[in-house]
Backbone and ligand atoms as CSV (ligand in chain L), in Angstrom:
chain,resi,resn,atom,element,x,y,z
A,1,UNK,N,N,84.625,43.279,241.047
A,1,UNK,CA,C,85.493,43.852,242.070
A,1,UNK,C,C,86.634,44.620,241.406
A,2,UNK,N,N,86.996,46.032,242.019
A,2,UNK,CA,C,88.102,46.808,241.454
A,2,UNK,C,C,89.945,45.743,242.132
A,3,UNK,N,N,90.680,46.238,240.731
A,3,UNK,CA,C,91.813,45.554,240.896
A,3,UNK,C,C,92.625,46.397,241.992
A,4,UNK,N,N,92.511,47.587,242.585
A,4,UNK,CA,C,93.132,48.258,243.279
A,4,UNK,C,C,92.969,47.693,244.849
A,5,UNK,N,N,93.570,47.200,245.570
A,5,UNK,CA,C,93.677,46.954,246.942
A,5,UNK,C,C,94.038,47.861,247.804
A,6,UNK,N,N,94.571,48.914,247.766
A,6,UNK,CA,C,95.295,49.585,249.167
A,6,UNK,C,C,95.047,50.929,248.138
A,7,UNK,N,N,94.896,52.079,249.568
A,7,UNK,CA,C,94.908,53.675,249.326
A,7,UNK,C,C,96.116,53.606,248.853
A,8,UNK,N,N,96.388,54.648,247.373
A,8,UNK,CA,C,97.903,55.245,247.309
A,8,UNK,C,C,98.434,56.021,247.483
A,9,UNK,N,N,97.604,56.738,248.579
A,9,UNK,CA,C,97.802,58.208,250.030
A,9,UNK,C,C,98.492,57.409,250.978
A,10,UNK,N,N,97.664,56.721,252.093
A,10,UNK,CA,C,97.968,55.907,253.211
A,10,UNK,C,C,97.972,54.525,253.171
A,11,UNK,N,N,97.873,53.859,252.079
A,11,UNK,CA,C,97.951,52.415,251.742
A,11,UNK,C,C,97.323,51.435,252.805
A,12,UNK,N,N,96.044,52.296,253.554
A,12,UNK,CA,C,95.130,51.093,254.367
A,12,UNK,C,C,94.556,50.244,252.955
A,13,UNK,N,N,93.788,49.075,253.809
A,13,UNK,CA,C,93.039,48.513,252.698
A,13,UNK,C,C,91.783,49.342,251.769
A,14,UNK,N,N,91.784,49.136,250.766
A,14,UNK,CA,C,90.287,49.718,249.904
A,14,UNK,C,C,89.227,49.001,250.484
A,15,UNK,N,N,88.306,50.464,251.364
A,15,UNK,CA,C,86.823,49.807,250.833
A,15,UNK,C,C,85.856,49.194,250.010
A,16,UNK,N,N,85.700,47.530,249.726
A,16,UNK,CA,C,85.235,47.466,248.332
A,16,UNK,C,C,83.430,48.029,248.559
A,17,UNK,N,N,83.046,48.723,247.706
A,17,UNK,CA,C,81.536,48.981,248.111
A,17,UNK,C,C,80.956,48.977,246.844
A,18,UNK,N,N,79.893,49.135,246.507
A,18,UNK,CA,C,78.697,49.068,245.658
A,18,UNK,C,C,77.754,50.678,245.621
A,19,UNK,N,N,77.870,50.907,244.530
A,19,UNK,CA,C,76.770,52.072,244.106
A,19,UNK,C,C,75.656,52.012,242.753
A,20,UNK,N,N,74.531,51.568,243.634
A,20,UNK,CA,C,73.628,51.204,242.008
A,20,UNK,C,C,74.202,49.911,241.567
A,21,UNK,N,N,74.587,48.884,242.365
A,21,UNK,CA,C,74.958,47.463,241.815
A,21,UNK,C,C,76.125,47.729,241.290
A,22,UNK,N,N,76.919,48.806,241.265
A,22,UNK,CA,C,78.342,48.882,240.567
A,22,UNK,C,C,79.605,49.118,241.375
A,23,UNK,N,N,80.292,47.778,241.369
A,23,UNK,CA,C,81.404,48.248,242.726
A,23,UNK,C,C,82.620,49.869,242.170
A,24,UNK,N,N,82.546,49.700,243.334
A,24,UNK,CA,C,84.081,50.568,243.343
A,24,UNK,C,C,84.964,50.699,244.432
A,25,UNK,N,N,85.616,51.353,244.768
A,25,UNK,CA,C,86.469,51.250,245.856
A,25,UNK,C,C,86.921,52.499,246.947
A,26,UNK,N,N,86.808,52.797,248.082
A,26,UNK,CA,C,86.934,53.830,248.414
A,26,UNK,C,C,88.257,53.913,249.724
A,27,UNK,N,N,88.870,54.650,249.948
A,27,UNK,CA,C,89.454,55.032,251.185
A,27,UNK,C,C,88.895,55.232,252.339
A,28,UNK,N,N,88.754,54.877,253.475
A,28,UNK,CA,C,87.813,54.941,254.565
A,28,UNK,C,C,88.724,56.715,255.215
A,29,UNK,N,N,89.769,57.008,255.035
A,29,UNK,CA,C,89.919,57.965,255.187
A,29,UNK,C,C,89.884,58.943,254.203
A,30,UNK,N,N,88.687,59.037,253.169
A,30,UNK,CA,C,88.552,59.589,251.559
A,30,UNK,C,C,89.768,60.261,250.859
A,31,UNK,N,N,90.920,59.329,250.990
A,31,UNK,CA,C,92.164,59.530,249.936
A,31,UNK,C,C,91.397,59.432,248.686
A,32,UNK,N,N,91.042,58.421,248.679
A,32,UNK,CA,C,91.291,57.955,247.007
A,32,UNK,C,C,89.574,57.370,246.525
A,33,UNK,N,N,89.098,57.218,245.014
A,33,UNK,CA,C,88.095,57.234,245.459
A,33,UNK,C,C,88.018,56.420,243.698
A,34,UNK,N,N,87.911,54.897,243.130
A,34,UNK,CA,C,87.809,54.596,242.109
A,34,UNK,C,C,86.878,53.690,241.558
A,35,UNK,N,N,86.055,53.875,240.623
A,35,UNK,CA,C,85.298,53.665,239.291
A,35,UNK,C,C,85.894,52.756,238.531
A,36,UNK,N,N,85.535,51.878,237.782
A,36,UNK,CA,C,85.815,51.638,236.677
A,36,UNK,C,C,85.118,51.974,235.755
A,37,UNK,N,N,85.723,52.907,234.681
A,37,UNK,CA,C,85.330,53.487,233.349
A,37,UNK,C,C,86.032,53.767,232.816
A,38,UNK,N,N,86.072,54.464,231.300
A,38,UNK,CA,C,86.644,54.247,230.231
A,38,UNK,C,C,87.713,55.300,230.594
A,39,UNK,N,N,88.645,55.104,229.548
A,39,UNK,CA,C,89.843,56.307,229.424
A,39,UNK,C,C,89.242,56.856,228.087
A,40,UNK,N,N,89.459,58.602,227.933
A,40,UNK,CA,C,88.880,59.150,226.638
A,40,UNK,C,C,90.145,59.784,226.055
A,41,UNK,N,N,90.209,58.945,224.675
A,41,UNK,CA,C,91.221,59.566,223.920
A,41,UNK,C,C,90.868,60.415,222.769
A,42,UNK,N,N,91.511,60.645,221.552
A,42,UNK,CA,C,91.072,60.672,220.651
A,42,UNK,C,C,92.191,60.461,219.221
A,43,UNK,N,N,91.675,60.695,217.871
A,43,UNK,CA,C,92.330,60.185,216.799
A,43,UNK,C,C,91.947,61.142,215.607
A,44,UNK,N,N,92.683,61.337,214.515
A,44,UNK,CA,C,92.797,62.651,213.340
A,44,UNK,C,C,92.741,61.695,211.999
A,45,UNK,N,N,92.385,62.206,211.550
A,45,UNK,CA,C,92.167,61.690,209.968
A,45,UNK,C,C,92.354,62.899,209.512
A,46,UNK,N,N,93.753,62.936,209.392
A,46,UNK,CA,C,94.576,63.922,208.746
A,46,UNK,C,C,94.884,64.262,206.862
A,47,UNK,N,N,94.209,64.860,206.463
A,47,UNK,CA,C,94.395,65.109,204.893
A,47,UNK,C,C,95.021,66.129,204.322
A,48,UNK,N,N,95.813,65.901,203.698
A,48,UNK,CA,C,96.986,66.711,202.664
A,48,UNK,C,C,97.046,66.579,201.535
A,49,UNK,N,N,96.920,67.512,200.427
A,49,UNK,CA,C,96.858,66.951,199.401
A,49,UNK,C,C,96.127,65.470,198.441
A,50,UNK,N,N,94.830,65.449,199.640
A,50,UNK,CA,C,93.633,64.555,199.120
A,50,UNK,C,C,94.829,62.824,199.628
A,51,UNK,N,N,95.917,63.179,200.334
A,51,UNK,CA,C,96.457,61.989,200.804
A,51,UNK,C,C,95.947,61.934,202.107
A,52,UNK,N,N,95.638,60.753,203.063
A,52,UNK,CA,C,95.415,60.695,204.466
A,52,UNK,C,C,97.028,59.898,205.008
A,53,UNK,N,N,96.973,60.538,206.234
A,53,UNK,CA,C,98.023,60.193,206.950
A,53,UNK,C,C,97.932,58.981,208.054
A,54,UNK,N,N,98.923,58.051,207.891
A,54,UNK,CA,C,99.230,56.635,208.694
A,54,UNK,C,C,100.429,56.629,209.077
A,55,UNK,N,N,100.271,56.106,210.894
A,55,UNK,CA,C,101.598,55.705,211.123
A,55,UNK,C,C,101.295,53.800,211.473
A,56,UNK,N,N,102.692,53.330,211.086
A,56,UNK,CA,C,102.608,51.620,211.750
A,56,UNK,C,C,103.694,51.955,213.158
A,57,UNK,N,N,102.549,50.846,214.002
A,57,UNK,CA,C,102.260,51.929,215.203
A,57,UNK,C,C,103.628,50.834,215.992
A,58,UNK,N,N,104.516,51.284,217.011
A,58,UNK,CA,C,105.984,50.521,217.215
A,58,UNK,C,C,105.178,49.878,218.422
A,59,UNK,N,N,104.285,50.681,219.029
A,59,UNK,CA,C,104.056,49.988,220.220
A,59,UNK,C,C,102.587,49.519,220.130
A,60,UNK,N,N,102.521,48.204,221.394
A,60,UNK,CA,C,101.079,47.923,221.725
A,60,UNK,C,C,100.594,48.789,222.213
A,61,UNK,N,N,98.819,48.741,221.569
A,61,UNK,CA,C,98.007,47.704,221.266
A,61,UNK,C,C,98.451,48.171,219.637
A,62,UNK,N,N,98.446,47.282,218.872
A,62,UNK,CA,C,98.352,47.228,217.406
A,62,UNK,C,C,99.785,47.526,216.812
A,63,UNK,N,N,100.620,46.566,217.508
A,63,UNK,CA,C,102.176,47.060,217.223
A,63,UNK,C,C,102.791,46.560,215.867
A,64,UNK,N,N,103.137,47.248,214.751
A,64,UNK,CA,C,103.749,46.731,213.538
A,64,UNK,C,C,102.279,46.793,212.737
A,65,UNK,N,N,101.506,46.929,213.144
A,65,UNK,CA,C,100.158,47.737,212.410
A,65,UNK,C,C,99.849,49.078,211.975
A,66,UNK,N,N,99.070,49.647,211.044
A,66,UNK,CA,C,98.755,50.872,210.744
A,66,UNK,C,C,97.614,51.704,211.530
A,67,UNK,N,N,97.897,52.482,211.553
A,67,UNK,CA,C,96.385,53.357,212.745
A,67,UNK,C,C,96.846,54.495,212.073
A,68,UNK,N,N,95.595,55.331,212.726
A,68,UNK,CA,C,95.537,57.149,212.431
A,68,UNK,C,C,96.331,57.628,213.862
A,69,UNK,N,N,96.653,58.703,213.691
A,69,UNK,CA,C,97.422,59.080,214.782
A,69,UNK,C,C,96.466,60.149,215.904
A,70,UNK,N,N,97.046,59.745,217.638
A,70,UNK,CA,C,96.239,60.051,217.865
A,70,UNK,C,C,96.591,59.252,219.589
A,71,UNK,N,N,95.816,59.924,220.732
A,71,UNK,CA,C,96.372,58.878,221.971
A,71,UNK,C,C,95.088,59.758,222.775
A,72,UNK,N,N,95.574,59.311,224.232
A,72,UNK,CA,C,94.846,59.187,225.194
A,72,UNK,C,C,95.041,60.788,225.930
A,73,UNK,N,N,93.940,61.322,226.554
A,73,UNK,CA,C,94.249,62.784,226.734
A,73,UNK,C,C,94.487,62.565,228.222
A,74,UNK,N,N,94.969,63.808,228.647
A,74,UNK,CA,C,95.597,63.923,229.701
A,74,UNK,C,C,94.751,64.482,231.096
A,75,UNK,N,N,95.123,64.446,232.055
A,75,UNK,CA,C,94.126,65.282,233.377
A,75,UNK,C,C,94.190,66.969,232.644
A,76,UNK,N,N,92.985,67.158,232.802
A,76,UNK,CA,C,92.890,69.085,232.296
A,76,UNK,C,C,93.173,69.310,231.128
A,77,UNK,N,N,93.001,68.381,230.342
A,77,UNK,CA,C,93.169,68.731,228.665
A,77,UNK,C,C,92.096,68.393,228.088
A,78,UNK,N,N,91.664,69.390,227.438
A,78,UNK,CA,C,90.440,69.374,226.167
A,78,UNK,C,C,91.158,68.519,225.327
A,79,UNK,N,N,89.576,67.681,224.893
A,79,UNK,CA,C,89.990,66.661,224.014
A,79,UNK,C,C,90.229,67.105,222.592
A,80,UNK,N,N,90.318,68.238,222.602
A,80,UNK,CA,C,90.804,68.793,220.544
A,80,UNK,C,C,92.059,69.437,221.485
A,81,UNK,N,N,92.719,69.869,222.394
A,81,UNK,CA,C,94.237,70.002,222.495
A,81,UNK,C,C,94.645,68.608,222.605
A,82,UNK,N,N,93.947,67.417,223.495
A,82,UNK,CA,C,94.328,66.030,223.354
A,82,UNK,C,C,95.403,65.555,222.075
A,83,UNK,N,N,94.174,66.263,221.047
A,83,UNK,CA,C,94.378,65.353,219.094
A,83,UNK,C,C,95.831,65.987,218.604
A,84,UNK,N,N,95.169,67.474,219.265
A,84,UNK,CA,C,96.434,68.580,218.387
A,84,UNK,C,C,98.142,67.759,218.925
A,85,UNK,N,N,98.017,67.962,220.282
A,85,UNK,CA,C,99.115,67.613,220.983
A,85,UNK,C,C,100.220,66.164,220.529
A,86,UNK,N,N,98.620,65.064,220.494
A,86,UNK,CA,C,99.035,63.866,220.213
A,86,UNK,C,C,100.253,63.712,218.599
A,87,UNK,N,N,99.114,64.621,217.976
A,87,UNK,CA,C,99.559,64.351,216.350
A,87,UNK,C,C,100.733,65.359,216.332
A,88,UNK,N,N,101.020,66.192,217.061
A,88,UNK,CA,C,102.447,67.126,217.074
A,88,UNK,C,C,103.087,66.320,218.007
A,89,UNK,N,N,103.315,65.520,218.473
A,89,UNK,CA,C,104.036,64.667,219.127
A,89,UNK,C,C,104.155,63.749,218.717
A,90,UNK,N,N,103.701,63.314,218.299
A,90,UNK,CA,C,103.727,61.798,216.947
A,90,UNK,C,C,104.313,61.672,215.712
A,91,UNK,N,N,103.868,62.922,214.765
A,91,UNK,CA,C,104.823,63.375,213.502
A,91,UNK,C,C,105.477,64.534,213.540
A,92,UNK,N,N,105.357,65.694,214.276
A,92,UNK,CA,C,105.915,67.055,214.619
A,92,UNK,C,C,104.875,68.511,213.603
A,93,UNK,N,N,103.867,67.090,213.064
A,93,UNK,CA,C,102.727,68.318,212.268
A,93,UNK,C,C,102.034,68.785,212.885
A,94,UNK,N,N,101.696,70.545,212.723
A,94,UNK,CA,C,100.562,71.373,213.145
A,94,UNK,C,C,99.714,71.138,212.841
A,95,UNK,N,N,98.334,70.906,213.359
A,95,UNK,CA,C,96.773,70.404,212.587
A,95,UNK,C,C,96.033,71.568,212.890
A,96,UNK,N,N,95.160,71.783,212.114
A,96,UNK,CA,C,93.685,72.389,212.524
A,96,UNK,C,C,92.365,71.393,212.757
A,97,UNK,N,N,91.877,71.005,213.585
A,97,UNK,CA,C,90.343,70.472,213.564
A,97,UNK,C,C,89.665,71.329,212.224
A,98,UNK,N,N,89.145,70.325,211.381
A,98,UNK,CA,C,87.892,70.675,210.354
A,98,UNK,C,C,86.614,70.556,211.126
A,99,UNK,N,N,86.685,69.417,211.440
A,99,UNK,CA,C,84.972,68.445,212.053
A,99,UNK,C,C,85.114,67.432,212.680
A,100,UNK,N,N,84.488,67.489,213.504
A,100,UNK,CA,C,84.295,66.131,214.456
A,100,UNK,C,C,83.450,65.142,213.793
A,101,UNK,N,N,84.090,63.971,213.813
A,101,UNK,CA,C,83.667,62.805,213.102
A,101,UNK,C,C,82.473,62.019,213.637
A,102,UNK,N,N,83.007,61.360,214.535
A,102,UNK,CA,C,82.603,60.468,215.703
A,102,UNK,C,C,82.975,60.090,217.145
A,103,UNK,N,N,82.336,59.293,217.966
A,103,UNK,CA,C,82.658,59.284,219.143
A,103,UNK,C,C,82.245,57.582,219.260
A,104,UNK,N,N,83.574,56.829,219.746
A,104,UNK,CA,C,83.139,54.992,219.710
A,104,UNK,C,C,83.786,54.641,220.859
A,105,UNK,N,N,82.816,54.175,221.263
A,105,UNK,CA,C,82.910,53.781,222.946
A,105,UNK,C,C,83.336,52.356,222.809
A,106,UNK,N,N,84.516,51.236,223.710
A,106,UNK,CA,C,85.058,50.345,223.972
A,106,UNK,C,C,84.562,49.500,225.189
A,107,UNK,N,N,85.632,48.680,225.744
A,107,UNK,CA,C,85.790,48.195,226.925
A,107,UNK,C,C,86.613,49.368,227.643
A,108,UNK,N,N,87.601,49.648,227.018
A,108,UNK,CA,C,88.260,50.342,228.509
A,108,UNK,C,C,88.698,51.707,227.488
A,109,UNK,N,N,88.378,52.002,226.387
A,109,UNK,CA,C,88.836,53.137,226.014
A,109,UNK,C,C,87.370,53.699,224.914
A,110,UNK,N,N,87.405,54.977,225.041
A,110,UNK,CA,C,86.616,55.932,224.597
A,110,UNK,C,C,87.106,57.046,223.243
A,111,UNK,N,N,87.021,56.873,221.972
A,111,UNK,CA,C,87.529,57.941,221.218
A,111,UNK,C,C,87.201,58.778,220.471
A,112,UNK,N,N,87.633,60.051,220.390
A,112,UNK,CA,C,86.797,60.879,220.067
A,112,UNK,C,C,87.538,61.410,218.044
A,113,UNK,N,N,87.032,61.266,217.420
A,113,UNK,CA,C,87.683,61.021,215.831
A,113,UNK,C,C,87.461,62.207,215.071
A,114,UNK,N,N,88.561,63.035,215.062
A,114,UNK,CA,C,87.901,64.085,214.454
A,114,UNK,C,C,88.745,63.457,212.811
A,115,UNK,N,N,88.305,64.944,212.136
A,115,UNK,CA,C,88.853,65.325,210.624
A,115,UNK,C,C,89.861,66.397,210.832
A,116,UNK,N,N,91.256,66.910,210.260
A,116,UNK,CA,C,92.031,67.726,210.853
A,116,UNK,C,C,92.957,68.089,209.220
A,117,UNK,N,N,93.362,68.814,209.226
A,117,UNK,CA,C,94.550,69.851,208.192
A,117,UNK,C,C,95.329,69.367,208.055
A,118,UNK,N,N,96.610,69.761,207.998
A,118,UNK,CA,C,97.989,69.925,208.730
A,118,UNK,C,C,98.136,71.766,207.979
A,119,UNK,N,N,98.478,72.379,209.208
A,119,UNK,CA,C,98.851,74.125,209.129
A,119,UNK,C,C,100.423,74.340,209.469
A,120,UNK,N,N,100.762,73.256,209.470
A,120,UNK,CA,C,102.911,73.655,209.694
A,120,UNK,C,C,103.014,72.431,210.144
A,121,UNK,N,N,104.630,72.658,210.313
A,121,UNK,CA,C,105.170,72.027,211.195
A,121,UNK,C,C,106.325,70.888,209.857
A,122,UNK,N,N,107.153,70.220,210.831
A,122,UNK,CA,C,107.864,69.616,209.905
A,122,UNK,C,C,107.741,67.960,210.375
A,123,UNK,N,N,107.364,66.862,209.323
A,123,UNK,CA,C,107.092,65.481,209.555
A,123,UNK,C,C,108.207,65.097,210.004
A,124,UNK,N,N,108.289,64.299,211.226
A,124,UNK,CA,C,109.704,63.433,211.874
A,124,UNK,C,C,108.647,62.205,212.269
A,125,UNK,N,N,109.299,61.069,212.407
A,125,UNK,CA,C,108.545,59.437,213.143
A,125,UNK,C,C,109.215,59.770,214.151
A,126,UNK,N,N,108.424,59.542,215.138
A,126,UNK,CA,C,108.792,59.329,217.203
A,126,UNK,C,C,108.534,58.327,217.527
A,127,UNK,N,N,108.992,58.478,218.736
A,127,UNK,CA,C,109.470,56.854,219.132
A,127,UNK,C,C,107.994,55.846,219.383
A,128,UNK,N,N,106.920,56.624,218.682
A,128,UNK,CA,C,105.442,55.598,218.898
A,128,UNK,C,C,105.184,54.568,217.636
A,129,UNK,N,N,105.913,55.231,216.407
A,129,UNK,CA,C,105.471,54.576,215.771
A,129,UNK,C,C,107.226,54.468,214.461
A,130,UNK,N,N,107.348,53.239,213.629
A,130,UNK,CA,C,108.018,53.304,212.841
A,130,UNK,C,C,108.727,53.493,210.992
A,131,UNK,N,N,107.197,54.232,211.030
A,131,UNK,CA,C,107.060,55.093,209.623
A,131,UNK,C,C,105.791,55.475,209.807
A,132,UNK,N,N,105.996,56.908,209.253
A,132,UNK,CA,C,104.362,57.520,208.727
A,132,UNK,C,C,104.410,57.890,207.362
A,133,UNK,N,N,103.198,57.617,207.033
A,133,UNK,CA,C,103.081,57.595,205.376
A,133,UNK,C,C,101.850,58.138,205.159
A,134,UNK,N,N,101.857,59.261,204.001
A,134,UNK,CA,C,100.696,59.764,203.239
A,134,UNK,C,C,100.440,58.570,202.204
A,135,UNK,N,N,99.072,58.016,202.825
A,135,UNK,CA,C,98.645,57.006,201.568
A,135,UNK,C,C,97.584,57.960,200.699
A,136,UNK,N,N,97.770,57.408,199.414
A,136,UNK,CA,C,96.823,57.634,198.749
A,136,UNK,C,C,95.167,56.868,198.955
A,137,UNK,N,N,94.109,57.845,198.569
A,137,UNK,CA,C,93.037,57.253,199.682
A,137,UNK,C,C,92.226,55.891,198.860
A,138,UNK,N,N,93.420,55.523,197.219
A,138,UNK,CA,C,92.866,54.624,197.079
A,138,UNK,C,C,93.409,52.806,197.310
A,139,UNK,N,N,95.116,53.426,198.260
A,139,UNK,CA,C,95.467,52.527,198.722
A,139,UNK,C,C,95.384,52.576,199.962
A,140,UNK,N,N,94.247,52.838,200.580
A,140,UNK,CA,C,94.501,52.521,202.134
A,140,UNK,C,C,94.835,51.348,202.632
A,141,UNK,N,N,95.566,50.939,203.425
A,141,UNK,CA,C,96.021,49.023,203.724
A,141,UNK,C,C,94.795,48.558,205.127
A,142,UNK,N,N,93.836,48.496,204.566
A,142,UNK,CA,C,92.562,48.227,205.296
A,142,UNK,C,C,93.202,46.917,205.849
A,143,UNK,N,N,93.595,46.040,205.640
A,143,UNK,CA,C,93.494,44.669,206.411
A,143,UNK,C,C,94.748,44.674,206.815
A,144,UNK,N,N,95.670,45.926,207.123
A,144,UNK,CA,C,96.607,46.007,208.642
A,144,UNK,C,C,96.721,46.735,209.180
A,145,UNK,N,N,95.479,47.362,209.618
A,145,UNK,CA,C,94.692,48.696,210.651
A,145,UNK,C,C,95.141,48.184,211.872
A,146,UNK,N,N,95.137,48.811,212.772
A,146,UNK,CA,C,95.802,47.963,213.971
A,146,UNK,C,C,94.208,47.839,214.945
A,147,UNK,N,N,92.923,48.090,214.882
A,147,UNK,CA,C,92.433,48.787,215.191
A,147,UNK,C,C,90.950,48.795,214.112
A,148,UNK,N,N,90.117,47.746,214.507
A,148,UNK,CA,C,88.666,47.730,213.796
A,148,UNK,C,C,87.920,49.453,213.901
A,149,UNK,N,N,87.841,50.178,214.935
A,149,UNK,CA,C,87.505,51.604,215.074
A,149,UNK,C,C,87.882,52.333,213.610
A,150,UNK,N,N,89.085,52.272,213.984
A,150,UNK,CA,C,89.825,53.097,212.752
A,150,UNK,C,C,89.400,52.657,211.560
A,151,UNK,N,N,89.324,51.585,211.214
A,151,UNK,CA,C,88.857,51.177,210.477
A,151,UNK,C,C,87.172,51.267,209.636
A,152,UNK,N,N,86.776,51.676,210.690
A,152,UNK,CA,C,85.445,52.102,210.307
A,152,UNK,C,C,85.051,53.563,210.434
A,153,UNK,N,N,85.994,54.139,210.576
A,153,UNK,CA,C,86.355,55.731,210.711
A,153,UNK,C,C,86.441,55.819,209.223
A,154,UNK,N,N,87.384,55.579,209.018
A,154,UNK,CA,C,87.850,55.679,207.461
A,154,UNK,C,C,87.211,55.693,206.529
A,155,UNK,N,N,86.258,54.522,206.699
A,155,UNK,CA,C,85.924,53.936,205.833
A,155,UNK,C,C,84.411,54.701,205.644
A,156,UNK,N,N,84.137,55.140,206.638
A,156,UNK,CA,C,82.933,56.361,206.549
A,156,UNK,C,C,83.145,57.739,205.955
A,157,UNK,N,N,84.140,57.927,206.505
A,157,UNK,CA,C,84.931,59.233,206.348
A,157,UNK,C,C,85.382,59.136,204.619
A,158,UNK,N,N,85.344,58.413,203.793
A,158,UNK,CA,C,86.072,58.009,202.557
A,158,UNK,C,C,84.283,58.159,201.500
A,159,UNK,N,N,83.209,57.424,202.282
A,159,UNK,CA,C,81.795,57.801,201.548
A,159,UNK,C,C,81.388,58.877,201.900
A,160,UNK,N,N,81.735,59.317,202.748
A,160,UNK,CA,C,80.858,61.152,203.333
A,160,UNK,C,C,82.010,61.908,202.225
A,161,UNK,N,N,83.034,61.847,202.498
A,161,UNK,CA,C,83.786,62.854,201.124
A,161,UNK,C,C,83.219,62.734,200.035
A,162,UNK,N,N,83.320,61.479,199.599
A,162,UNK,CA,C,83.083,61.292,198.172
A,162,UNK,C,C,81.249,61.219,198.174
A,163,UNK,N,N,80.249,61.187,198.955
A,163,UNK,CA,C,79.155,61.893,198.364
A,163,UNK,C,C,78.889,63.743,198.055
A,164,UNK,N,N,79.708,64.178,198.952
A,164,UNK,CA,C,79.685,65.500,198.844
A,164,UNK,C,C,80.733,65.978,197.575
A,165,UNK,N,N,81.812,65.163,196.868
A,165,UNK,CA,C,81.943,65.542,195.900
A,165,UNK,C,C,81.084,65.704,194.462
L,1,ZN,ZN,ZN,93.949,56.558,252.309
């Protein structure tokens, strides 16, 4: 059963109904109309100078942990303006997309992982996270990832480089 009870047009009760054995919820006057499925974000594995970029992240999920930078995209945003946006809002760096990495599906979140530059911009920490750091890629701090995904991003992303070297 969906957690939503009342339209948030006209706040009658939600229709709870079923489609294909899968509830959802509807407005009997078709305000509103909800699913449960994933949110699609995405995340950068940002390289500079053969360093990759980490922030330890201030807020939950994975708070006082390390992650790649990177969030949840918005209504009407392509998910490579999603990355660009996120990571210029996060450190104040310009990226370019290289390559799309991967795509790892969750419980309630969806992410899309590319590989990315940095083309400008000047590094500042925002209020998401409380240091970002170019690690060197042979100290990555694997066991305080905030974030098993990321973690296996990396860690792919670290043998696909280094076979093609
Ligand atoms: Zn309604």
């Amino acid at each position: 059963m969906s957690s939503y009870r009342y339209c948030p047009v006209c706040a009658k009760p939600l229709l709870q109904l079923l489609y294909q054995g899968k509830p959802y919820v509807e407005c009997e006057e078709k305000h509103f109309l909800h699913y449960d499925t994933q949110a699609v974000g995405a995340a950068a594995i940002i390289v500079h100078e053969g360093k990759l970029l980490l922030e330890k992240r201030a807020v939950e999920p994975g708070k006082g942990c390390w992650g790649l930078l990177g969030g949840m995209a918005e209504p009407g945003e392509q998910i490579t303006e999603c990355v660009v946006r996120e990571v210029q809002e996060e450190s104040g760096l310009e990226i370019q997309i290289t390559r799309l990495l991967d795509v790892q599906g969750g419980h309630t979140t969806c992410v899309v992982f590319y590989e990315a530059i940095v083309t400008g911009g000047q590094l500042f920490v925002s209020s998401e996270s409380t240091e970002l750091r170019w690690y060197d890629l042979s100290e990555i701090p694997y066991e305080q990832l905030a974030f098993q995904s990321h973690l296996v991003m990396i860690e792919r992303w670290l043998s696909d480089i280094q076979k093609i070297k």
